[in-house]
N, CA, C and O atoms as CSV, one atom per row, in Angstrom:
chain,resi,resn,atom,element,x,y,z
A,1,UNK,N,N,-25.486,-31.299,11.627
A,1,UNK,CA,C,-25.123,-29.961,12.004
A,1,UNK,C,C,-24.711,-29.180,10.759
A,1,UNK,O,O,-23.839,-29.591,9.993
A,2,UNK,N,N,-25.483,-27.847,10.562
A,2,UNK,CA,C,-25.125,-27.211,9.612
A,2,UNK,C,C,-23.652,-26.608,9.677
A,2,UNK,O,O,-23.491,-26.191,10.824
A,3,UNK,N,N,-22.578,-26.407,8.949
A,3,UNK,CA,C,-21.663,-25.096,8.780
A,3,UNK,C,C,-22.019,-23.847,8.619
A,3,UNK,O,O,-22.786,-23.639,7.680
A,4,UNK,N,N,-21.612,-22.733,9.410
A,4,UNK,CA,C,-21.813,-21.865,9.083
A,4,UNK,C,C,-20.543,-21.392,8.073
A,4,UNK,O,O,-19.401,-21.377,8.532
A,5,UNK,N,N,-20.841,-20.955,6.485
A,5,UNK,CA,C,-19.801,-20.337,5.844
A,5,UNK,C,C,-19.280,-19.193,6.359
A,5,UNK,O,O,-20.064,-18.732,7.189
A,6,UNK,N,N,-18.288,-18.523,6.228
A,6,UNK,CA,C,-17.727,-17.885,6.789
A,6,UNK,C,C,-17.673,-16.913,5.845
A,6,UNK,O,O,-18.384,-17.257,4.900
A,7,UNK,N,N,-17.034,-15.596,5.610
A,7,UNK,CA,C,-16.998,-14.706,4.658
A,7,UNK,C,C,-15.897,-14.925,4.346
A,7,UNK,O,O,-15.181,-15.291,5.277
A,8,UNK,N,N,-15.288,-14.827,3.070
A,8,UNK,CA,C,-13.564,-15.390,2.732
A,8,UNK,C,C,-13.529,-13.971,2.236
A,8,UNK,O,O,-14.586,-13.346,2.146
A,9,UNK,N,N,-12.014,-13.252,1.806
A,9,UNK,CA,C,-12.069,-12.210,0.825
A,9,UNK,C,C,-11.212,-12.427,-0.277
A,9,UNK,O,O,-10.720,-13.549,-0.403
A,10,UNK,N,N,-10.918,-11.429,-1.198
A,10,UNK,CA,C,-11.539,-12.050,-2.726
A,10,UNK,C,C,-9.864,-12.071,-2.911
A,10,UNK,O,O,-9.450,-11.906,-4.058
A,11,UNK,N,N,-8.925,-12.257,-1.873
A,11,UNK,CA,C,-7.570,-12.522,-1.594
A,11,UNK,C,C,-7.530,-14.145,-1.908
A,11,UNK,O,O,-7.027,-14.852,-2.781
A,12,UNK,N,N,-8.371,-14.361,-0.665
A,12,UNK,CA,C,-8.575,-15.695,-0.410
A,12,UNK,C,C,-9.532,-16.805,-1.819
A,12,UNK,O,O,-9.429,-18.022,-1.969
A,13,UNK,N,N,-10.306,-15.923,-2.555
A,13,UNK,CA,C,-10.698,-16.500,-3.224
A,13,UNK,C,C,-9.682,-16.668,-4.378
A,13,UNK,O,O,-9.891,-17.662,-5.074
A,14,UNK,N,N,-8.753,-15.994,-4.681
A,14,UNK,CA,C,-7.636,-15.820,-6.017
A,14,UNK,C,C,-6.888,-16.895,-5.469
A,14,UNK,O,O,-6.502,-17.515,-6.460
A,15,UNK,N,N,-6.523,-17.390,-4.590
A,15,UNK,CA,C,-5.298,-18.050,-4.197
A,15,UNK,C,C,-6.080,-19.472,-4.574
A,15,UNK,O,O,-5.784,-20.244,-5.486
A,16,UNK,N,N,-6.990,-19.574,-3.765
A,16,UNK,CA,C,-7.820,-20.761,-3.893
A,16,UNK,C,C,-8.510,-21.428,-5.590
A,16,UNK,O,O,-8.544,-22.632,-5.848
A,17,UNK,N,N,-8.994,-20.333,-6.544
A,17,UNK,CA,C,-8.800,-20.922,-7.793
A,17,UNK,C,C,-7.717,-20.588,-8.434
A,17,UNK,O,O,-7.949,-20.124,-9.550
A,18,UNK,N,N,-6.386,-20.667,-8.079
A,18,UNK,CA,C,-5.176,-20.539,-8.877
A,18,UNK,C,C,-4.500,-21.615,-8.273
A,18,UNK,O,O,-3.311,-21.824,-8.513
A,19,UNK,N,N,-5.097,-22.247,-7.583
A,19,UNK,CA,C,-4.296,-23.416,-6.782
A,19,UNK,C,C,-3.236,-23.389,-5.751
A,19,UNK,O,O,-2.621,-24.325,-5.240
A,20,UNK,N,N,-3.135,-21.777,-5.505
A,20,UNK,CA,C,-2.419,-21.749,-4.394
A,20,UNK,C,C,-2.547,-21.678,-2.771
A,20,UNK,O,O,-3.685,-21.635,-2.302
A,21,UNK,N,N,-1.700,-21.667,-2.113
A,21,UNK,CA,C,-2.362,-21.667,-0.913
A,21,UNK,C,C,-1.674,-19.961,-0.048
A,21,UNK,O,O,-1.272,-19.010,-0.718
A,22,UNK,N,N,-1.707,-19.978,1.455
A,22,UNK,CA,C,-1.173,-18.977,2.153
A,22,UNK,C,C,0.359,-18.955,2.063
A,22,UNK,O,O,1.063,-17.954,1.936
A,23,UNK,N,N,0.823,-20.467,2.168
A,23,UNK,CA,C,2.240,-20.561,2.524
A,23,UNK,C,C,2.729,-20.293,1.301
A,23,UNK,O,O,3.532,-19.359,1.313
A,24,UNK,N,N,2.572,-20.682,0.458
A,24,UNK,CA,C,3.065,-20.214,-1.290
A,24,UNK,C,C,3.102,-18.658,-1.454
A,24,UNK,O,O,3.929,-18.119,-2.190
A,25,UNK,N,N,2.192,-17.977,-0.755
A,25,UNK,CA,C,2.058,-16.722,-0.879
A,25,UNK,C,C,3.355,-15.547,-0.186
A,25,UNK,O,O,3.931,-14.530,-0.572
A,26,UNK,N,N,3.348,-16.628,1.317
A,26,UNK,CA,C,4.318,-15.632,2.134
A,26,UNK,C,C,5.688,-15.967,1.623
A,26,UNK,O,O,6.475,-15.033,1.780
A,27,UNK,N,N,6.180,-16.998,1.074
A,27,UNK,CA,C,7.373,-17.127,0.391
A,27,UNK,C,C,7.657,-16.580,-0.880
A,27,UNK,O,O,8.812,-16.332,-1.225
A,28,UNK,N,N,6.765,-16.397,-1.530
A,28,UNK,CA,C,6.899,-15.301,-2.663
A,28,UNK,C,C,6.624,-13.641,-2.678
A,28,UNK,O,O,6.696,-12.776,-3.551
A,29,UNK,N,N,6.401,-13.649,-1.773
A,29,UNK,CA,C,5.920,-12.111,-1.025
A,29,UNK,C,C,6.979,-11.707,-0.418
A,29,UNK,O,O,7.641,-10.863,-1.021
A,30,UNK,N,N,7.338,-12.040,0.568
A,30,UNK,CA,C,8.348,-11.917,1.539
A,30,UNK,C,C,7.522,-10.840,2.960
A,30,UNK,O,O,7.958,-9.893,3.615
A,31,UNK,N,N,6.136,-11.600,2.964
A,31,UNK,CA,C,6.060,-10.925,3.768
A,31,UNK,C,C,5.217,-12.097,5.047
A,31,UNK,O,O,4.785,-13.216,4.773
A,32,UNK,N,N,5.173,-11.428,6.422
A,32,UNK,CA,C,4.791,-12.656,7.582
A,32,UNK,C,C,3.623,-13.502,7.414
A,32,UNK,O,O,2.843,-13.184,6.517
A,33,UNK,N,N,3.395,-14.415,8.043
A,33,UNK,CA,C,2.581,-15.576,7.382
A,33,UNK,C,C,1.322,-14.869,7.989
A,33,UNK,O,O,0.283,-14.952,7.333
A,34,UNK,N,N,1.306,-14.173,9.189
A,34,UNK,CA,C,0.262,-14.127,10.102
A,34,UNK,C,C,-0.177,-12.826,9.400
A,34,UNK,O,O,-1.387,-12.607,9.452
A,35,UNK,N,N,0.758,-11.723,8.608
A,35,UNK,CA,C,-0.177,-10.825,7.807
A,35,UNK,C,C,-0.559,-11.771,6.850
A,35,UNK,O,O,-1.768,-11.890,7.048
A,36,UNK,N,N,-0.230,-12.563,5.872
A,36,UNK,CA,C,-0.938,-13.085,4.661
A,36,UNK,C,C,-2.073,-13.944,5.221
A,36,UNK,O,O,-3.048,-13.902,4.472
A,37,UNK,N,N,-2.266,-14.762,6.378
A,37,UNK,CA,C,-3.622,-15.261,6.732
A,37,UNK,C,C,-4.487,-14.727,6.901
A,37,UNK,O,O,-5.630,-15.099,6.634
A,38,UNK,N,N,-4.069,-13.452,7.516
A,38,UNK,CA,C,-5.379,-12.508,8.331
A,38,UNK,C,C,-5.739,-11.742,6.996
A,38,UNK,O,O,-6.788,-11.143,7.229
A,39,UNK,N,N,-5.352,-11.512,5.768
A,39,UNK,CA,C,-5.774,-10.762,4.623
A,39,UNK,C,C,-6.246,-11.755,3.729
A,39,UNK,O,O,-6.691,-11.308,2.672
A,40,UNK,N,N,-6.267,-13.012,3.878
A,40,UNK,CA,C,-6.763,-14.148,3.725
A,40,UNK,C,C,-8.088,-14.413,3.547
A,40,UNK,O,O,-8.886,-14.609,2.631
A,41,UNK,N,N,-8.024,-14.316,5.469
A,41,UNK,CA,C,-9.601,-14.502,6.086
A,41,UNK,C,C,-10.508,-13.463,6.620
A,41,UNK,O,O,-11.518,-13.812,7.231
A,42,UNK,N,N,-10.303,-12.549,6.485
A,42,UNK,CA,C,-10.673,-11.108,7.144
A,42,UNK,C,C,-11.187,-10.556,5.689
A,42,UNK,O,O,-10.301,-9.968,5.070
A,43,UNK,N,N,-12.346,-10.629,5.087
A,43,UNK,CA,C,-12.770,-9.618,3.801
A,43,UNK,C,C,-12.390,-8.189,4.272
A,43,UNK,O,O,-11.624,-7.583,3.523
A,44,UNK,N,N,-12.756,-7.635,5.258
A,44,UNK,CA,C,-12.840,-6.491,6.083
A,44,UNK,C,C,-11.546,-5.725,6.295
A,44,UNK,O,O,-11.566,-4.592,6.774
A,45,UNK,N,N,-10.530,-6.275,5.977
A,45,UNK,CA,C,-8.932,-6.170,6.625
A,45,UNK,C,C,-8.657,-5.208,5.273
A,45,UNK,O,O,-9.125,-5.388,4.148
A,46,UNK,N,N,-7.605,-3.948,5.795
A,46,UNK,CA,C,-7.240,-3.498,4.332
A,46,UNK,C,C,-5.769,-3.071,4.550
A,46,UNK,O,O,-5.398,-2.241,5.380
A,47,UNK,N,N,-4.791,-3.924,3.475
A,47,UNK,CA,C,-3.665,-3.706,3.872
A,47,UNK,C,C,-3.179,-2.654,3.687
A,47,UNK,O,O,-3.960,-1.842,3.192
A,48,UNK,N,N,-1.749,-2.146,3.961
A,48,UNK,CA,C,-1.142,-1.074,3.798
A,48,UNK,C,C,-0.646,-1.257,2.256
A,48,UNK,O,O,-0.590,-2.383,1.761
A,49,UNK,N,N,-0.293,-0.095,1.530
A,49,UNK,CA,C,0.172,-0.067,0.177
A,49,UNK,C,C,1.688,-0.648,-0.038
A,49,UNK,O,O,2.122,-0.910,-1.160
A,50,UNK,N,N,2.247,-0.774,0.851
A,50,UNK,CA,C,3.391,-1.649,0.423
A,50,UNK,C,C,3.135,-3.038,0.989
A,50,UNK,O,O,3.854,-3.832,0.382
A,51,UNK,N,N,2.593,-3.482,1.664
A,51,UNK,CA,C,1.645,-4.847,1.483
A,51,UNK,C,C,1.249,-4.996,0.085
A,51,UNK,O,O,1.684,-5.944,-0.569
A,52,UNK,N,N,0.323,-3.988,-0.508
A,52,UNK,CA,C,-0.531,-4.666,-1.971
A,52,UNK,C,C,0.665,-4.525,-2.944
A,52,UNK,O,O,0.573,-5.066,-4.046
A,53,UNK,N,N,1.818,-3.811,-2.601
A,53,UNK,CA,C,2.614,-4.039,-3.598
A,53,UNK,C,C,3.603,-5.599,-4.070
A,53,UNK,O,O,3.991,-6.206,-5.069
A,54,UNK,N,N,3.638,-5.663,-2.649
A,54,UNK,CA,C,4.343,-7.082,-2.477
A,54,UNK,C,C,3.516,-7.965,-2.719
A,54,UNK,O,O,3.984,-9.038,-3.101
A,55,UNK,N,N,2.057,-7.846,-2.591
A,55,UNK,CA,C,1.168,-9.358,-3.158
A,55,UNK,C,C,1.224,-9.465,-4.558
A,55,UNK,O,O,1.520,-10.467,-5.210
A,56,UNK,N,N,0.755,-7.783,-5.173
A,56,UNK,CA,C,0.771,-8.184,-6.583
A,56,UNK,C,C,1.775,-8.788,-7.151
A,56,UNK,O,O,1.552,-9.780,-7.845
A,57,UNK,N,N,2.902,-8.372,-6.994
A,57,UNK,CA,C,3.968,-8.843,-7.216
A,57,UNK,C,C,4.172,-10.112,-7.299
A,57,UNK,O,O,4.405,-10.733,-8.337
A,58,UNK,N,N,4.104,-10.483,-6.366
A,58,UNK,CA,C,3.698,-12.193,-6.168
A,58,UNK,C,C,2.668,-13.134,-6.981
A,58,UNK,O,O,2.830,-14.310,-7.305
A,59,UNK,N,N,1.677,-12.375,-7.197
A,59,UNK,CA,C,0.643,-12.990,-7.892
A,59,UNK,C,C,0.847,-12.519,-9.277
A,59,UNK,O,O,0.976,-13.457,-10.064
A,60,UNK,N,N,0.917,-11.319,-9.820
A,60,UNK,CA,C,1.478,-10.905,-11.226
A,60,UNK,C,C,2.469,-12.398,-11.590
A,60,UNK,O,O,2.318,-12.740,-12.763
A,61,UNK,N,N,3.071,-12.968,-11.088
A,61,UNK,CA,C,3.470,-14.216,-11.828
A,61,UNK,C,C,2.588,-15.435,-12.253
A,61,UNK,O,O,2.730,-16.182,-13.221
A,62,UNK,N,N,1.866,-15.437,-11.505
A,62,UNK,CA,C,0.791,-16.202,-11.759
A,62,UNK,C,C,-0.468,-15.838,-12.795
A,62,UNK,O,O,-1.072,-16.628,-13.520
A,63,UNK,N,N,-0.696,-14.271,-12.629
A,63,UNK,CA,C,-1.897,-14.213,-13.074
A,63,UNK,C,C,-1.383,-12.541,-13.779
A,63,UNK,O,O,-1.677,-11.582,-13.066
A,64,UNK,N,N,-0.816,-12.301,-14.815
A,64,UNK,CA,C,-0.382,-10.743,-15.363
A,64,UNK,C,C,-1.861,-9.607,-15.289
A,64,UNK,O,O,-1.869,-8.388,-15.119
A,65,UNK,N,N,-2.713,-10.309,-15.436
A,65,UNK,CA,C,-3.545,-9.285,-15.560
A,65,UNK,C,C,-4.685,-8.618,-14.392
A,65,UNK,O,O,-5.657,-7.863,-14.410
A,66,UNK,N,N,-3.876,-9.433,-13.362
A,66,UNK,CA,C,-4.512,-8.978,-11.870
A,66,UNK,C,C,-4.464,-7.799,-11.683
A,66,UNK,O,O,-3.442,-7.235,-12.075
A,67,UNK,N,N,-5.649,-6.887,-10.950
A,67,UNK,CA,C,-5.497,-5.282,-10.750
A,67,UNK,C,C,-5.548,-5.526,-8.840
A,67,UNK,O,O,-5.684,-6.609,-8.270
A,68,UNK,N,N,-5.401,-4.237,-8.221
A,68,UNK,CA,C,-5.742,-4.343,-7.256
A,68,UNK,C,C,-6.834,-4.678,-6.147
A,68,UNK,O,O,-6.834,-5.058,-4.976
A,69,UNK,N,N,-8.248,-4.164,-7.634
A,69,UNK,CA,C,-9.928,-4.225,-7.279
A,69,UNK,C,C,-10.057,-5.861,-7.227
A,69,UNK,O,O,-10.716,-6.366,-6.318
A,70,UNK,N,N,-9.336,-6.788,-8.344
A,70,UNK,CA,C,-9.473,-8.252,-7.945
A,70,UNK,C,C,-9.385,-8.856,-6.422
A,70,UNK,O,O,-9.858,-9.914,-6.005
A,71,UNK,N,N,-8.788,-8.064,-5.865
A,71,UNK,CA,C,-7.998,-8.607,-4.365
A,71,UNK,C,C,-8.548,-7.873,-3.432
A,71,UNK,O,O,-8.450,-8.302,-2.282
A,72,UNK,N,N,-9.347,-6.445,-3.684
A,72,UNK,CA,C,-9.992,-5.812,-2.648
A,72,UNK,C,C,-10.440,-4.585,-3.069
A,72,UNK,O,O,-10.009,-3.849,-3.956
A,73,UNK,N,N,-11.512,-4.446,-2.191
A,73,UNK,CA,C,-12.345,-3.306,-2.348
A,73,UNK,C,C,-11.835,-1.976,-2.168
A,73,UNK,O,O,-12.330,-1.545,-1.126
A,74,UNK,N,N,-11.017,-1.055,-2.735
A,74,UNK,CA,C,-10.461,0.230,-2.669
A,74,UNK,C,C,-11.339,1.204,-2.420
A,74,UNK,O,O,-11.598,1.747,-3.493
A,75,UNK,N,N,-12.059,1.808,-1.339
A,75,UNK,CA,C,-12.965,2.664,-1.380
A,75,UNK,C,C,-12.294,4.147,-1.502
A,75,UNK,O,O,-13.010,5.147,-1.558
């Protein structure tokens, strides 16, 4: 039986080669687990601006030179 891949978004892809996971995320964020999954797994999902403030934040420790376009498509 084949898998079908799923679409991840490019949230989900940063966490995943930085070695982190969701739960690492919502404890350094301070924000609910069930928003950080669904922005996770949802490419399509676009958070509110004090959401992307609190991720960068979070991830700026990990990674200083993260912009917002790394994590999502700003149209």
């Amino acid at each position: 039986m084949n898998r079908v891949e799923q679409k991840r978004s490019k949230l989900s892809i940063w966490l995943e080669r930085h070695n982190r996971d969701t739960d690492w995320l919502t404890r350094t964020s301070g924000l609910e687990r069930k928003t950080v999954e669904e922005l996770a797994s949802n490419p399509n999902k676009s958070p509110r601006m004090i959401t992307i403030r609190k991720i960068l934040y979070a991830v700026k420790r990990v990674d200083p030179s993260i912009k917002v376009s790394d994590l999502w498509d700003m149209n």
